[in-house]
Residue frames relative to the residue before (quaternion, step in Angstrom):
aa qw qx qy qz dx dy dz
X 1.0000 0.0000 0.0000 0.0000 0.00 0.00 0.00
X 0.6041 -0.6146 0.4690 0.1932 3.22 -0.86 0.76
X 0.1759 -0.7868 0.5391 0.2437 3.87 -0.53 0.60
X 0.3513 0.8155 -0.3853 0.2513 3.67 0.91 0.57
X 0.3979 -0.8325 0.2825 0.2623 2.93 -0.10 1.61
X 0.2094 0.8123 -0.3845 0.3854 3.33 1.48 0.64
X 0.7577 0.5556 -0.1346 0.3148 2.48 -0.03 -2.53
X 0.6523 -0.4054 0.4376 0.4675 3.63 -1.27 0.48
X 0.0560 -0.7375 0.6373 0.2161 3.31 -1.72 0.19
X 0.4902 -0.6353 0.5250 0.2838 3.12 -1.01 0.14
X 0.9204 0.0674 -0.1496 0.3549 3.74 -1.06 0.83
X 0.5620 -0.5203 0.2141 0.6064 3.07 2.10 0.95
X 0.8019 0.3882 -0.3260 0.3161 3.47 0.55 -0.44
X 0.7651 -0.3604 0.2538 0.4694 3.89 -1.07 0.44
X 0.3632 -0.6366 0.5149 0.4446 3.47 -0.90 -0.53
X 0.6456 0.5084 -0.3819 0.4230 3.50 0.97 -0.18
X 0.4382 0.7321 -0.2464 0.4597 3.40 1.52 0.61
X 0.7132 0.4266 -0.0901 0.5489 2.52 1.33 -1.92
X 0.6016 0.6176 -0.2957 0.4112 3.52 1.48 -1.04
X 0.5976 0.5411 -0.2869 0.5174 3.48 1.23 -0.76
X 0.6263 0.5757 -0.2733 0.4490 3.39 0.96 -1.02
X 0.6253 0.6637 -0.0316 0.4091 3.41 0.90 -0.74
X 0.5264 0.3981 -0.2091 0.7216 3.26 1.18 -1.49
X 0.8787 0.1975 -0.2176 0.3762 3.95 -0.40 -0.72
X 0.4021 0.5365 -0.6227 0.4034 3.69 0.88 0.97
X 0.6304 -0.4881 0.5350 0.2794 2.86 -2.15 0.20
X 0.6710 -0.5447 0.3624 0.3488 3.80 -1.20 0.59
X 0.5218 0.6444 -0.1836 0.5280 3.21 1.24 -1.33
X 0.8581 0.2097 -0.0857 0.4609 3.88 0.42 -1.29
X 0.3400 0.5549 -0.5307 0.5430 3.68 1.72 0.62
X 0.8417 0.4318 -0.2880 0.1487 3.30 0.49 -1.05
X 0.3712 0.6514 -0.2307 0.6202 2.90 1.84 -0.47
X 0.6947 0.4322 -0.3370 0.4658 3.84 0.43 -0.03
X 0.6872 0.5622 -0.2047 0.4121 2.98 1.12 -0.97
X 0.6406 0.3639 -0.2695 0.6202 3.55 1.37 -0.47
X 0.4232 0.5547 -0.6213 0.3566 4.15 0.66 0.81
X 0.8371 -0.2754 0.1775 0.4382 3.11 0.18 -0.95
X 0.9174 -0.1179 0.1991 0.3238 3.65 -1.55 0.05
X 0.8520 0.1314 -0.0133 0.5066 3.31 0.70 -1.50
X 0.5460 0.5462 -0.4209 0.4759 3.12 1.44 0.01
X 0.6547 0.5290 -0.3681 0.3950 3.53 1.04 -0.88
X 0.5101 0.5744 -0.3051 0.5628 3.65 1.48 -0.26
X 0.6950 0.4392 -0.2747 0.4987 3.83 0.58 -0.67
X 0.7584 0.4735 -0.0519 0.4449 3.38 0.72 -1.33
X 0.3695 0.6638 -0.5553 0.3383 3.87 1.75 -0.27
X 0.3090 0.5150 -0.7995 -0.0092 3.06 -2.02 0.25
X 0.6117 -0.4801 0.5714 0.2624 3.33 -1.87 0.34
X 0.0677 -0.9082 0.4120 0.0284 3.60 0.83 1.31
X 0.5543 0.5175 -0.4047 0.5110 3.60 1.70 -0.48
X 0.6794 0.4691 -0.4106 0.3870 3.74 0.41 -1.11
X 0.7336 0.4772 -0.2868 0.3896 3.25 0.71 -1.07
X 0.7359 0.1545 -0.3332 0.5688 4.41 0.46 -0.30
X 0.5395 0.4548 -0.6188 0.3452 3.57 0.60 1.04
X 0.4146 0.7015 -0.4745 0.3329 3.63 1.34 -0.33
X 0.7968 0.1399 0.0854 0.5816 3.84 0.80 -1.22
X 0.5832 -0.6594 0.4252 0.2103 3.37 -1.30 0.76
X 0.5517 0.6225 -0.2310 0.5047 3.16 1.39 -1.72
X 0.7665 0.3997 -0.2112 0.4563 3.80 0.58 -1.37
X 0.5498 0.5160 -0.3945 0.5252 3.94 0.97 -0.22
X 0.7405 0.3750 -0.1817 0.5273 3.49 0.47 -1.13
X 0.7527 0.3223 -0.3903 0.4210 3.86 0.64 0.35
X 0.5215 0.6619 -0.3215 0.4319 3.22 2.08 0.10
X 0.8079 0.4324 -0.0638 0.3954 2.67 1.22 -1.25
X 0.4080 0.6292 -0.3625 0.5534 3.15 2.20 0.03
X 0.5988 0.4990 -0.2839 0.5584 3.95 1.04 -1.02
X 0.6079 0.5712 -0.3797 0.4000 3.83 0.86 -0.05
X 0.6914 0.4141 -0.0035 0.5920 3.11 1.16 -1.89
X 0.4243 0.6505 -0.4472 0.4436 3.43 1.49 0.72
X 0.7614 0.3765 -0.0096 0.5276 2.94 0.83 -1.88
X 0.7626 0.4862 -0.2707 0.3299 3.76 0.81 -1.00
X 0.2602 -0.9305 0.2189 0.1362 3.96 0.18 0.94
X 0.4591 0.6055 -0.1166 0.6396 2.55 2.35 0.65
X 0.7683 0.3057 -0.1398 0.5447 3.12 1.57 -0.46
X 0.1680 -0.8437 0.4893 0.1431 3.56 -0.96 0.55
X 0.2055 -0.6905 0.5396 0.4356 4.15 -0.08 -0.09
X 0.1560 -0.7111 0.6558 0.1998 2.82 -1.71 0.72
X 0.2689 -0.8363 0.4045 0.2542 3.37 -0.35 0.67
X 0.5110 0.6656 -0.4067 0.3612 3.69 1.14 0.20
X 0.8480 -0.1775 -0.2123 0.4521 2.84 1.62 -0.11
X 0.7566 -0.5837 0.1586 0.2485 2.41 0.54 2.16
X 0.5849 0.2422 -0.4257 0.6465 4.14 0.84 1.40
X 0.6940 -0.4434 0.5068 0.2549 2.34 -2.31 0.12
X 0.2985 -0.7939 0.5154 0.1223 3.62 -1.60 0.89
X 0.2193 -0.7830 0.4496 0.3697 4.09 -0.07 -0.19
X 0.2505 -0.8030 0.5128 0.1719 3.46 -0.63 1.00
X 0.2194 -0.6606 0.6601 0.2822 3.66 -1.13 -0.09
X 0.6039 -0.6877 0.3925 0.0914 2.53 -0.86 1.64
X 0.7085 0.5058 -0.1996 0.4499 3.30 0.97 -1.23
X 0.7803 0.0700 -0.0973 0.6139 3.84 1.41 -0.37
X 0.0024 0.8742 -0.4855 0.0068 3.39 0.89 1.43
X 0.5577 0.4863 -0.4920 0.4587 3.92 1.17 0.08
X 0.6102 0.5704 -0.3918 0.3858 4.02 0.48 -0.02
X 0.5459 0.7187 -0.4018 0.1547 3.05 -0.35 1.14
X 0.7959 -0.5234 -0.1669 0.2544 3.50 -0.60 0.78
X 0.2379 -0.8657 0.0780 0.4334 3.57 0.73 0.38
X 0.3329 0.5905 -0.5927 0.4350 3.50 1.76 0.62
X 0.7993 0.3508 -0.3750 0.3123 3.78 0.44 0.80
X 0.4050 0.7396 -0.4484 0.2964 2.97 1.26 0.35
X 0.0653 0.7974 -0.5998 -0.0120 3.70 -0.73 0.72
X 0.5812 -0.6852 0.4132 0.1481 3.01 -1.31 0.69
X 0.0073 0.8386 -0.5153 0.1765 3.58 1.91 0.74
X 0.8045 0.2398 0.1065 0.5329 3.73 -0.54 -1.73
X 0.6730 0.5515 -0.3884 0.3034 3.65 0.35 -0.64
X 0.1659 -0.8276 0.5166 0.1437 4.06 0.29 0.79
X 0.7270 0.5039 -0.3634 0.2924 3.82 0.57 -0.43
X 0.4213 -0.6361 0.6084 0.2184 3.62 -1.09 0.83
X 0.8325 0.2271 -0.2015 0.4634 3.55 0.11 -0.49
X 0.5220 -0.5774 0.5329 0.3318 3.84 -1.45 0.33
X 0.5883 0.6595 -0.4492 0.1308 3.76 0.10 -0.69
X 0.5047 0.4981 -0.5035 0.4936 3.60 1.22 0.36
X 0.4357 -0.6749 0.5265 0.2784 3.40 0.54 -0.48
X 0.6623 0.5126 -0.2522 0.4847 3.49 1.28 -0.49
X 0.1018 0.8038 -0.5684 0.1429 3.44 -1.12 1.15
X 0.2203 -0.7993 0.5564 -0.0545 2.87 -0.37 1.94
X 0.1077 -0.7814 0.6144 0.0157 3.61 -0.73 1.13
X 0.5403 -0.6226 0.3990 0.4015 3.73 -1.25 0.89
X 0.2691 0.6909 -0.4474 0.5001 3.90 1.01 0.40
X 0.8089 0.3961 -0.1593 0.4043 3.35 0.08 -1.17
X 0.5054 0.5085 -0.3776 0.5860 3.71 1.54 -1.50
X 0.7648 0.4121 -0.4027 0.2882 3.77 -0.36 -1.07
X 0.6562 0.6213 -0.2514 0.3467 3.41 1.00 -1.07
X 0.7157 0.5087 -0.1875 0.4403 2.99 0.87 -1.40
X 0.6723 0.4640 -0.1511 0.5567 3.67 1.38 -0.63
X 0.7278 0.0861 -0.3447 0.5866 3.35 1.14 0.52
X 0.2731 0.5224 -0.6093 0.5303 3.19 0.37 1.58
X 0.6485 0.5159 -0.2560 0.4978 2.94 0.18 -1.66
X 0.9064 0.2356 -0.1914 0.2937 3.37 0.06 -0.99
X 0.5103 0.3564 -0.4341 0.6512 3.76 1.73 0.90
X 0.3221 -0.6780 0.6601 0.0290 3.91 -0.04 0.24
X 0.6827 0.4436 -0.3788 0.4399 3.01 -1.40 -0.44
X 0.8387 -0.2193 0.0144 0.4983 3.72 -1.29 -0.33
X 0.6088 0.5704 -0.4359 0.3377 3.71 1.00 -0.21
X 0.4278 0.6495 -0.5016 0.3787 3.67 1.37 -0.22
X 0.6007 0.3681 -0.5177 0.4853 4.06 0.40 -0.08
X 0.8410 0.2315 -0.3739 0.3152 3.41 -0.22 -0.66
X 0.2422 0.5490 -0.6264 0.4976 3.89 1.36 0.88
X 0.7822 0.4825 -0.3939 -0.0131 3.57 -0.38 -0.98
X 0.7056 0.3981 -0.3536 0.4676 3.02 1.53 -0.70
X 0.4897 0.5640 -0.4611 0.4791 3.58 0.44 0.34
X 0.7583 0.2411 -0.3664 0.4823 3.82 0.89 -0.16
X 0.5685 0.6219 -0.4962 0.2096 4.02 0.79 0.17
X 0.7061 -0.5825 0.3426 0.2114 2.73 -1.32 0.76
X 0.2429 -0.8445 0.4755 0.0418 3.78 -0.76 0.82
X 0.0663 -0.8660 0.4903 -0.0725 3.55 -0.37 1.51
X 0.1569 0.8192 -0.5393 0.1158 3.71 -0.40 0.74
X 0.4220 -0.6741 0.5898 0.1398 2.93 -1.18 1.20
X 0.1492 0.7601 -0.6252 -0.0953 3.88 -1.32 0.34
X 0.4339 -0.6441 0.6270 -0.0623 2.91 -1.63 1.31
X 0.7813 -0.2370 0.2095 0.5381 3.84 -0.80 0.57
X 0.3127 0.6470 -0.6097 0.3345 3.61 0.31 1.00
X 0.6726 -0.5389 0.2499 0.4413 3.76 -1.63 0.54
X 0.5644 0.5272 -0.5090 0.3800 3.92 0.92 -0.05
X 0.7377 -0.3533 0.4247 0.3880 3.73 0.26 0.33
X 0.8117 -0.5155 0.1110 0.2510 3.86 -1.18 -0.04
X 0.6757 -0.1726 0.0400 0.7155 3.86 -0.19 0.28
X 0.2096 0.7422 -0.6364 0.0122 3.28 -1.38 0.85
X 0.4558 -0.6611 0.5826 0.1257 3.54 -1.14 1.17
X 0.1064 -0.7684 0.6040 -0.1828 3.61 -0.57 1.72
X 0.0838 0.6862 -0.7096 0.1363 3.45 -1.09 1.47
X 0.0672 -0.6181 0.7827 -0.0275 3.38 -1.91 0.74
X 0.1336 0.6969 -0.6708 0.2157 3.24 -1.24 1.33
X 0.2385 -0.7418 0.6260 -0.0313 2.94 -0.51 1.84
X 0.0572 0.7987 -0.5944 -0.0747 2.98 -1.78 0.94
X 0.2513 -0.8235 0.4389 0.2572 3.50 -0.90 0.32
X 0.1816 -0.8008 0.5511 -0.1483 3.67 0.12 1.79
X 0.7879 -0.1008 0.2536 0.5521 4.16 -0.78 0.93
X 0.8112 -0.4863 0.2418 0.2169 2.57 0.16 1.89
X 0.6971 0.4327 -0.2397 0.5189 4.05 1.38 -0.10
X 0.2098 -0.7888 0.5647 0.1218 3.95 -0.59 1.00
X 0.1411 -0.6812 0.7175 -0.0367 2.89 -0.52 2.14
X 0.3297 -0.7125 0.6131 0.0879 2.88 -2.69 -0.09
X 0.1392 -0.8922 0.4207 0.0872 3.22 -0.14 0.79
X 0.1355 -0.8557 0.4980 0.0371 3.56 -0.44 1.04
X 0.0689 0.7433 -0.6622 -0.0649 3.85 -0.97 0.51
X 0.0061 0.7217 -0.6885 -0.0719 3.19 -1.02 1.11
X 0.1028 -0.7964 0.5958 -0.0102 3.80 -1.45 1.02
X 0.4507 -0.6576 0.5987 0.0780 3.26 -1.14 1.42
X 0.0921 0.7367 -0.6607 0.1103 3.50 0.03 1.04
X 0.5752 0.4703 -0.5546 0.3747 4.20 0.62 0.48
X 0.7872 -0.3331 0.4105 0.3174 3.45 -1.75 0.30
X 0.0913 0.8795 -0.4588 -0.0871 3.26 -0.14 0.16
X 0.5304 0.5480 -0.3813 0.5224 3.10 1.46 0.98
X 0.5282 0.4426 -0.4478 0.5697 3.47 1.11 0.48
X 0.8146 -0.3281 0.3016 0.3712 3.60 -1.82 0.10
X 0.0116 -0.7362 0.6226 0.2649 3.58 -0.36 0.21
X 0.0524 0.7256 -0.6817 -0.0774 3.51 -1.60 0.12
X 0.3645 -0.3639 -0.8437 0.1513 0.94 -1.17 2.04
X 0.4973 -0.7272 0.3931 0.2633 3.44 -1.45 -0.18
X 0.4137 0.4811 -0.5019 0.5877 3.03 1.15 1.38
X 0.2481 -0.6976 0.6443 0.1917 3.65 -1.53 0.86
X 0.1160 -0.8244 0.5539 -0.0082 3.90 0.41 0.84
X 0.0924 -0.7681 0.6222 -0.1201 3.93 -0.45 1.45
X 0.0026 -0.8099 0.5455 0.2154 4.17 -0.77 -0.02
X 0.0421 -0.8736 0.4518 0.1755 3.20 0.40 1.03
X 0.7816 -0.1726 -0.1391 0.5830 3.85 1.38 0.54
X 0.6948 -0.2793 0.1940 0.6338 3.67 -1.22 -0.01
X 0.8858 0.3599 -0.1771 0.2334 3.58 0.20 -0.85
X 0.6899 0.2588 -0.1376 0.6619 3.55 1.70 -0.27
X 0.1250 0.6902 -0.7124 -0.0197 3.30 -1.22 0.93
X 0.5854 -0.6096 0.4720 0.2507 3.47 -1.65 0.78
X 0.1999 -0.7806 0.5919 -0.0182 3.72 -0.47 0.58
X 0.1812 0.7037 -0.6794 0.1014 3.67 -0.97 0.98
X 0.1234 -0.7599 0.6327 -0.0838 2.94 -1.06 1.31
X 0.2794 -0.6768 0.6734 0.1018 3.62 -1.10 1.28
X 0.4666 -0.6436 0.5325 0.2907 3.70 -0.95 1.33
X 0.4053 -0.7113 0.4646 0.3376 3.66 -0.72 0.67
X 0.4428 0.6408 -0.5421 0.3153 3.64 1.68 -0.72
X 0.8605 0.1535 0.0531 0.4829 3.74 0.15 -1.37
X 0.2525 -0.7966 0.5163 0.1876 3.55 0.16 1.66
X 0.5300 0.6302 -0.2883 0.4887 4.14 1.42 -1.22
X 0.6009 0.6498 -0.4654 -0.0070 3.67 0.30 -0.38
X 0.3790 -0.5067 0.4339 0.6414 4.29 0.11 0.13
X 0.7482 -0.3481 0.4317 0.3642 2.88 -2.55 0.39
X 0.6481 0.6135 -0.4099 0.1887 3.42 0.69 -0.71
X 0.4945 0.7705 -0.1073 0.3878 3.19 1.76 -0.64
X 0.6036 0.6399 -0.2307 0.4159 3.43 1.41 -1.27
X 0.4075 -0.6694 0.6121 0.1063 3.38 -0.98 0.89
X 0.1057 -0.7751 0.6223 0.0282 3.69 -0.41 1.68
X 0.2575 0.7064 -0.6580 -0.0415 3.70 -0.98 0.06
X 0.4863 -0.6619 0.5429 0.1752 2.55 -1.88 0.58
X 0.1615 -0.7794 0.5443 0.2650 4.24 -0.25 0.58
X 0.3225 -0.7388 0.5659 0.1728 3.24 -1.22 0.24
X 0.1135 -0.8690 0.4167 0.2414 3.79 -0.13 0.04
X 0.5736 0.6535 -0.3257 0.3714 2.96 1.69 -0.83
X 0.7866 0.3564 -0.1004 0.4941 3.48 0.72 -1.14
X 0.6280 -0.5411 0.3677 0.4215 3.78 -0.83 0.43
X 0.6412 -0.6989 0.2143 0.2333 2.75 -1.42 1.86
X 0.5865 0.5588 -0.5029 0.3013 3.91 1.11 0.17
X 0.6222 0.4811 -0.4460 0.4272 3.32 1.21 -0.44
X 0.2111 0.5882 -0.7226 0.2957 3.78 -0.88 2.02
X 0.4555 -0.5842 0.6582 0.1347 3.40 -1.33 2.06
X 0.1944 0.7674 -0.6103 -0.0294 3.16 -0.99 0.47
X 0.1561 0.8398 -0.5193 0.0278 3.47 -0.47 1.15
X 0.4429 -0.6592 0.5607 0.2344 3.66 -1.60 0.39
X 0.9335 0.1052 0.0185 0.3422 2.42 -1.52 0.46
X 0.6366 0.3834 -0.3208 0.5872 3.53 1.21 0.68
X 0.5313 -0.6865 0.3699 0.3311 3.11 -1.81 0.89
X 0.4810 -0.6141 0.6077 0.1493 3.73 -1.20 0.56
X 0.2556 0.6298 -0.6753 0.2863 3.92 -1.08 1.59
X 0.3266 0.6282 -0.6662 0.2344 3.36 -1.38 0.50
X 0.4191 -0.6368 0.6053 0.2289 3.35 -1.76 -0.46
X 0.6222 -0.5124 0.4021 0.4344 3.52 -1.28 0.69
X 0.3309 -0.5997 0.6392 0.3498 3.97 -1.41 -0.45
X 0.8535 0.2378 -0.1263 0.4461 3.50 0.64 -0.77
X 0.6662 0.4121 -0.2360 0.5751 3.67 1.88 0.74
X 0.3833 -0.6048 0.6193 0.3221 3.49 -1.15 0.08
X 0.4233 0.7702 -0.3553 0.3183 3.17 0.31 1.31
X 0.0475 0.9448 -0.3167 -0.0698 3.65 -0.08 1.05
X 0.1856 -0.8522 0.4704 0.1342 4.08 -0.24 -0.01
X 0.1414 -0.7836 0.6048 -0.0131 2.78 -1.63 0.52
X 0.1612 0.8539 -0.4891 0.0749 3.59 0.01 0.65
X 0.2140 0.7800 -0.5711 0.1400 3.37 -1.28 0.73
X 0.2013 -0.8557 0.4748 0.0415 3.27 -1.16 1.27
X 0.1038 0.7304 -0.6747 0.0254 3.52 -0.88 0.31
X 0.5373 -0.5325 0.5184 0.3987 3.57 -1.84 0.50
X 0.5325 0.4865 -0.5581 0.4103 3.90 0.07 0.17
X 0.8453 0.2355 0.0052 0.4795 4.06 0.21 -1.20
X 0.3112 -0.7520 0.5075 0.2829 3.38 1.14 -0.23
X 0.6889 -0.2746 0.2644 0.6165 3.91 -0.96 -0.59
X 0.0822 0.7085 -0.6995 0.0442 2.87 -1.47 0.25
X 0.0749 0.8736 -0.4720 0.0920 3.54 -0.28 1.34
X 0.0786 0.9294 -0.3605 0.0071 3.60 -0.67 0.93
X 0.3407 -0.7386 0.5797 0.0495 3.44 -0.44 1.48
X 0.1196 -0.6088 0.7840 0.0196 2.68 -2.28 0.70
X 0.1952 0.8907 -0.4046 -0.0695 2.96 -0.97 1.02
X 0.4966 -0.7930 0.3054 0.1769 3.53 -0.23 1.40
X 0.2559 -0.7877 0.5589 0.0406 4.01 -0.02 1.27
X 0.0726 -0.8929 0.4058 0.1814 3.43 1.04 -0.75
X 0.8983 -0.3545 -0.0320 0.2576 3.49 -0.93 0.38
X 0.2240 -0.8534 0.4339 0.1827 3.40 1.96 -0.28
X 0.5717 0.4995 -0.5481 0.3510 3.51 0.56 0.74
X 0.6884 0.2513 -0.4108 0.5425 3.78 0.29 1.15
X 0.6295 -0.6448 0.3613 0.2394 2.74 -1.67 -0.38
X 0.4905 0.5892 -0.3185 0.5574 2.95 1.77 0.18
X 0.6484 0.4307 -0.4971 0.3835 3.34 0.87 0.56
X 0.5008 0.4517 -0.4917 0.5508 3.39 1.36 0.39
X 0.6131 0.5441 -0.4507 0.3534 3.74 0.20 -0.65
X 0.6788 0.5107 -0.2944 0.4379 3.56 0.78 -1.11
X 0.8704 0.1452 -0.2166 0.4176 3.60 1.20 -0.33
X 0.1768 0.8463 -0.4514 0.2206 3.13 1.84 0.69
X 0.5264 -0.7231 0.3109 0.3214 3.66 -0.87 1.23
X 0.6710 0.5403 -0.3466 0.3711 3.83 1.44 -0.14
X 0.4223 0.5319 -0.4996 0.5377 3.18 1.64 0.67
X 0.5525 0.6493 -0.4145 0.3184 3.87 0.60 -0.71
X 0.0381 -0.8985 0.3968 0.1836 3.47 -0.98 0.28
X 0.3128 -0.9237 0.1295 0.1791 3.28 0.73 1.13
């Protein structure tokens, strides 16, 4: 096509408009032009394989802008393409791809595993509606589990309730200590992750296995920072936010409810790629 400001244009505007337009789109949204129509696919050509095989960063932000728009498809970034989802069981899916991107817990005993698959999905659902609102649902119910002598310490009450709030797909977590804590624990450590980078410690002095809840040594660990910096307070309640997550808490004990400790945590919008980088698992520090 000619770039004469003659020459037909397309959306009322010049072509040296559109050409300008162009030069400062994203790969991801050239291509998508190219498949409107005729002359756009002529404006909008580019050798789109040579060009996001040239760089990793530029495949994975192409192919994220795909798995944006495509409602069948998800990116996986472990290895770096696009997957096909069924729509009808969008939590199934393969486990040479599970990664630990978004997933904060070290241990299995919730039973619940949230994978960055699911954030993306669930947020573009959410954000076509209409027939896509079934396959949104299972990916937003809630998850309840009871433990029982498992490695967190004694009978605990486990919830997950995902929500999707401005356009960002938080999680809400409530874990509850519903054992005695004035008998022996075994083990004798209550052991909680409340994300990659803080977990909740209780510890029952060994001098006096009988002591009241009031007694229990809370602390907070850090992982990010060297291993002396650990908050450790008694007998007081426990709230703040991560430094190196969207991640918040809330803890507090008493002899009516035992502990009871509850996090929110914000995945946010998953439309770039810098929202995987920011929680990519080689930034994590274990």
């Amino acid at each position: 096509m000619s770039t004469n400001s003659s020459s037909h244009s397309l959306l009322g505007l010049p072509v040296e408009v559109l050409m300008c337009i162009l030069d400062h789109a994203e790969l991801c949204d050239l291509y998508w032009l190219s498949q409107t129509c005729k002359p756009m696919q002529r404006l909008a050509k580019r050798d789109f394989c040579a060009m996001v095989n040239a760089n990793v960063e530029d495949k994975a932000e192409f192919l994220l802008g795909l798995a944006y728009v495509l409602p069948d498809h998800c990116f996986c970034e472990k290895h770096c393409m696009l997957h096909t989802v069924n729509r009808h069981a969008p939590l199934v899916m393969s486990p040479h791809c599970w990664d630990h991107s978004v997933n904060h817990r070290r241990i299995c005993a919730t039973g619940y595993d949230l994978q960055y698959q699911h954030v993306q999905l669930a947020l573009k659902y959410n954000r076509l509606g209409g027939s896509f609102r079934d396959a949104l649902a299972p990916l937003m119910r809630p998850h309840y589990q009871s433990c029982s002598r498992n490695p967190l310490g004694p009978d605990i009450h486990f919830s997950a309730t995902p929500e999707i709030k401005n356009g960002h797909f938080l999680l809400h977590e409530e874990w509850k200590l519903q054992a005695s804590l004035t008998e022996p624990l075994r083990p004798s450590i209550i052991y909680i992750p409340i994300c990659s980078h803080i977990n909740l410690l209780g510890h029952r002095p060994p001098v006096d296995p009988t002591t009241e809840i009031s007694g229990t040594a809370w602390a907070l660990i850090r992982h990010a920072t060297p291993l002396g910096n650990v908050e450790v307070e008694r007998n007081h309640a426990l709230r703040g936010s991560c430094q190196r997550c969207s991640t918040s808490y809330d803890f507090s004990v008493s002899q009516a409810n035992g502990g009871v400790l509850n996090a929110t945590h914000d995945y946010g919008s998953f439309n770039s790629l810098d929202e995987w980088k920011r929680r990519s698992w080689k930034n994590l520090v274990v």
